[in-house]
C-alpha positions in Angstrom: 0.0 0.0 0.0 1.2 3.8 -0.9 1.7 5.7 2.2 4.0 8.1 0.6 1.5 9.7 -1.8 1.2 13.3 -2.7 -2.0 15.6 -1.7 -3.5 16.9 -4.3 -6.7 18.6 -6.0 -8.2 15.8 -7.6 -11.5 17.8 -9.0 -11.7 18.4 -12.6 -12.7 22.0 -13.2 -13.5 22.7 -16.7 -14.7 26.4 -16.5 -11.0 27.1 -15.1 -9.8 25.2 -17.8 -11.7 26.8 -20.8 -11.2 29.9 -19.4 -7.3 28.9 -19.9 -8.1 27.6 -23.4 -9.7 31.6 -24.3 -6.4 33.1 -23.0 -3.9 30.7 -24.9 -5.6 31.2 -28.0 -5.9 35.0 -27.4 -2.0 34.6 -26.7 -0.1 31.3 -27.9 2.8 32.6 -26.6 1.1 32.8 -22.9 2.4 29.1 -22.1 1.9 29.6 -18.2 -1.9 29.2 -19.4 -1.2 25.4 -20.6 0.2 24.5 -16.8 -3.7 26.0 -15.6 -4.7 23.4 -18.1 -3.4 20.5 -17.1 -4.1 20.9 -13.2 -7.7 21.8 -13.9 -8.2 18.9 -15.8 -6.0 16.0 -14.1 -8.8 14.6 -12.0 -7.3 11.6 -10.6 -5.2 10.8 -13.2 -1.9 12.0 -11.5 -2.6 10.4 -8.6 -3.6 7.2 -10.1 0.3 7.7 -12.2 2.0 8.6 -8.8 0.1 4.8 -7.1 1.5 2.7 -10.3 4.9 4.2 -9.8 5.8 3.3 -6.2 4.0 0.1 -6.9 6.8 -0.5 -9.8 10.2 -1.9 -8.9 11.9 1.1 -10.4 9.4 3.7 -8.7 9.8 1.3 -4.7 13.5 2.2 -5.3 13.7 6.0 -6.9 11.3 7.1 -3.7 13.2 4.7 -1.1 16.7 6.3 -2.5 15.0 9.7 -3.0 16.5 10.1 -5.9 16.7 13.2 -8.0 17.0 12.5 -12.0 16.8 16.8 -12.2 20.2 17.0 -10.5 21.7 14.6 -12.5 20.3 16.0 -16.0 21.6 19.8 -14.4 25.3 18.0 -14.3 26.7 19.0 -17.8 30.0 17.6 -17.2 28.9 14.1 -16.2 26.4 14.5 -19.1 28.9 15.2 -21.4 30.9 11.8 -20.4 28.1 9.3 -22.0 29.0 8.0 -25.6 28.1 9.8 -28.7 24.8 8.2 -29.5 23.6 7.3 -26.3 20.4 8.9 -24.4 22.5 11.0 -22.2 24.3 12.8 -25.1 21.3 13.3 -27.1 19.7 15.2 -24.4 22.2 17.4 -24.2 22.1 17.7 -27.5 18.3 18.7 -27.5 19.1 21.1 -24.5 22.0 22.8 -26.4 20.3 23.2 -30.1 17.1 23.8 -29.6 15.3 22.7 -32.7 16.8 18.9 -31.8 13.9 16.1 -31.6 12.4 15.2 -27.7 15.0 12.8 -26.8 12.7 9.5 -26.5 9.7 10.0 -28.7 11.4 11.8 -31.4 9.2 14.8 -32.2 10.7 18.0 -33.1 9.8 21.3 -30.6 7.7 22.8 -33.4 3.9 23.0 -33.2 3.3 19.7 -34.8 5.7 18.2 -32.3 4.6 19.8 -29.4 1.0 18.6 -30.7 2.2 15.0 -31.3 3.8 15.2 -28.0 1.0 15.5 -26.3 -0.7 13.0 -27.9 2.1 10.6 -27.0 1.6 11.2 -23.0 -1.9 11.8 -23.2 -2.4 7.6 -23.8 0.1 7.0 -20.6 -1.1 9.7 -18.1 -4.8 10.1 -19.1 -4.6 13.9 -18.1 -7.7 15.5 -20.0 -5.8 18.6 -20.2 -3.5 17.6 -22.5 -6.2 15.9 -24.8 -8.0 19.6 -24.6 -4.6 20.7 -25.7 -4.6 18.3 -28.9 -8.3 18.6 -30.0 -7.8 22.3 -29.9 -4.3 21.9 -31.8 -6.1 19.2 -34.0 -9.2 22.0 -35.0 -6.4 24.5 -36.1 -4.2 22.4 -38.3 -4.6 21.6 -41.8 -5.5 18.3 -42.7 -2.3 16.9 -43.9 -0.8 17.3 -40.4 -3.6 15.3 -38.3 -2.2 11.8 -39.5 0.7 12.9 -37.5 -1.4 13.8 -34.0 -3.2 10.3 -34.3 -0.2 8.2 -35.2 1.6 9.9 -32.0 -1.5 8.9 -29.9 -1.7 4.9 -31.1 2.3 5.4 -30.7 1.7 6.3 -27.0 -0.6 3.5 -26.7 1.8 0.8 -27.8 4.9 1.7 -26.0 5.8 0.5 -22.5 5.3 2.9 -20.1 7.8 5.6 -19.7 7.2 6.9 -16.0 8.7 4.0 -13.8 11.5 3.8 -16.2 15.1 4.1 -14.6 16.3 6.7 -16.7 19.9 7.1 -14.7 20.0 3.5 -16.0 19.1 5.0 -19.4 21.6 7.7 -20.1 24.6 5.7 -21.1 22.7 3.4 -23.8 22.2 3.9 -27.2 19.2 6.1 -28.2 18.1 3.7 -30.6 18.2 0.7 -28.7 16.5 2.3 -25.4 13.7 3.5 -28.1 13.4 -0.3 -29.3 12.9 -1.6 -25.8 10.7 1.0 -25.0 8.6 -0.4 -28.3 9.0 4.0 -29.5 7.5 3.6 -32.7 9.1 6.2 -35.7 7.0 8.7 -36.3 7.1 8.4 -39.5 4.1 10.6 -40.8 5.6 13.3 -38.4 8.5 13.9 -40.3 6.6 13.1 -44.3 5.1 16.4 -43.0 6.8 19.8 -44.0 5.8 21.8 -41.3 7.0 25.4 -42.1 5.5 25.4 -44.6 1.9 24.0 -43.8 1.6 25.0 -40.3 1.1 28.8 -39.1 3.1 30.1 -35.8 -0.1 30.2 -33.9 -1.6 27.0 -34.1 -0.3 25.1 -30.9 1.4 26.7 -27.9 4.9 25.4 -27.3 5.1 23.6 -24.0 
């Protein structure tokens, strides 16, 4: 039994959320506004993710250890010691350049990505924030990209899950063998997509 579980808000409160949803598409750029989304909306659903973890082997031994993966992604240097190739270097990779893919799922930091992102976690946390998120990215993007947003999702579905994964464990191993034993699909109709040119600034925030 989980002793050791966070207090939190578990009511879903749409009017807080649509009011969120007004403001971010008043202002994409206000991305503070996609946070008030996701809290309003998480119902249960983080708590249930938190109970799963410390039920996993991984999750019993990051909360006995009290381990921090922030500190150890904040230490460049040690960072920098993992092999070209591996999860650890890509990371730092992504952190340094910016326009890099997300490390494990392999969507880009534009719109589309952020969208497909999204997607991705929604099917392993269940938050209905960030499905709000994708049906109002999906209403604002041509139809071309939305093969993308619902590959990512069936994606999400089939991989393992990523929260009780040791990802200290991770860092050193190759990128594309961690994403094969995760079961991390290629996006494939992510990149068949040419996204400055279809997509407009304004469709999804960037989270």
């Amino acid at each position: 039994m989980v002793t050791d579980q966070p207090a939190m808000d578990t009511r879903l409160r749409p009017f807080e959320a649509i009011k969120a949803v007004r403001r971010l598409l008043n202002n994409p750029e206000d991305t503070s506004q996609v946070f008030i989304i996701f809290r309003a909306m998480r119902g249960r659903s983080a708590l249930r993710t938190f109970r799963r973890f410390a039920a996993s082997t991984t999750g019993a031994s990051v909360l006995r250890e009290r381990r921090s993966l922030l500190a150890t992604l904040e230490n460049k240097d040690a960072m920098m010691q993992h092999p070209a190739g591996s999860v650890g270097r890509a990371y730092v990779d992504f952190m340094e350049g910016q326009n890099l893919n997300h490390v494990l799922t392999g969507y880009g930091r534009d719109r589309l990505g952020e969208i497909c992102l999204l997607a991705f976690m929604y099917a392993h946390t269940g938050n209905l924030g960030m499905a709000m998120i994708v049906a109002m990215g999906l209403k604002r993007m041509p139809a071309v990209a939305r093969p993308a947003v619902i590959e990512a999702w069936r994606h999400g579905r089939k991989a393992r899950w990523l929260s009780d994964q040791d990802y200290e464990a991770l860092l050193p191993r190759p990128l594309a063998e961690v994403r094969r034993n995760l079961s991390i699909a290629d996006p494939a109709r992510y990149h068949a997509v040419n996204i400055e040119r279809i997509l407009p600034k304004s469709i999804a925030p960037a989270t």
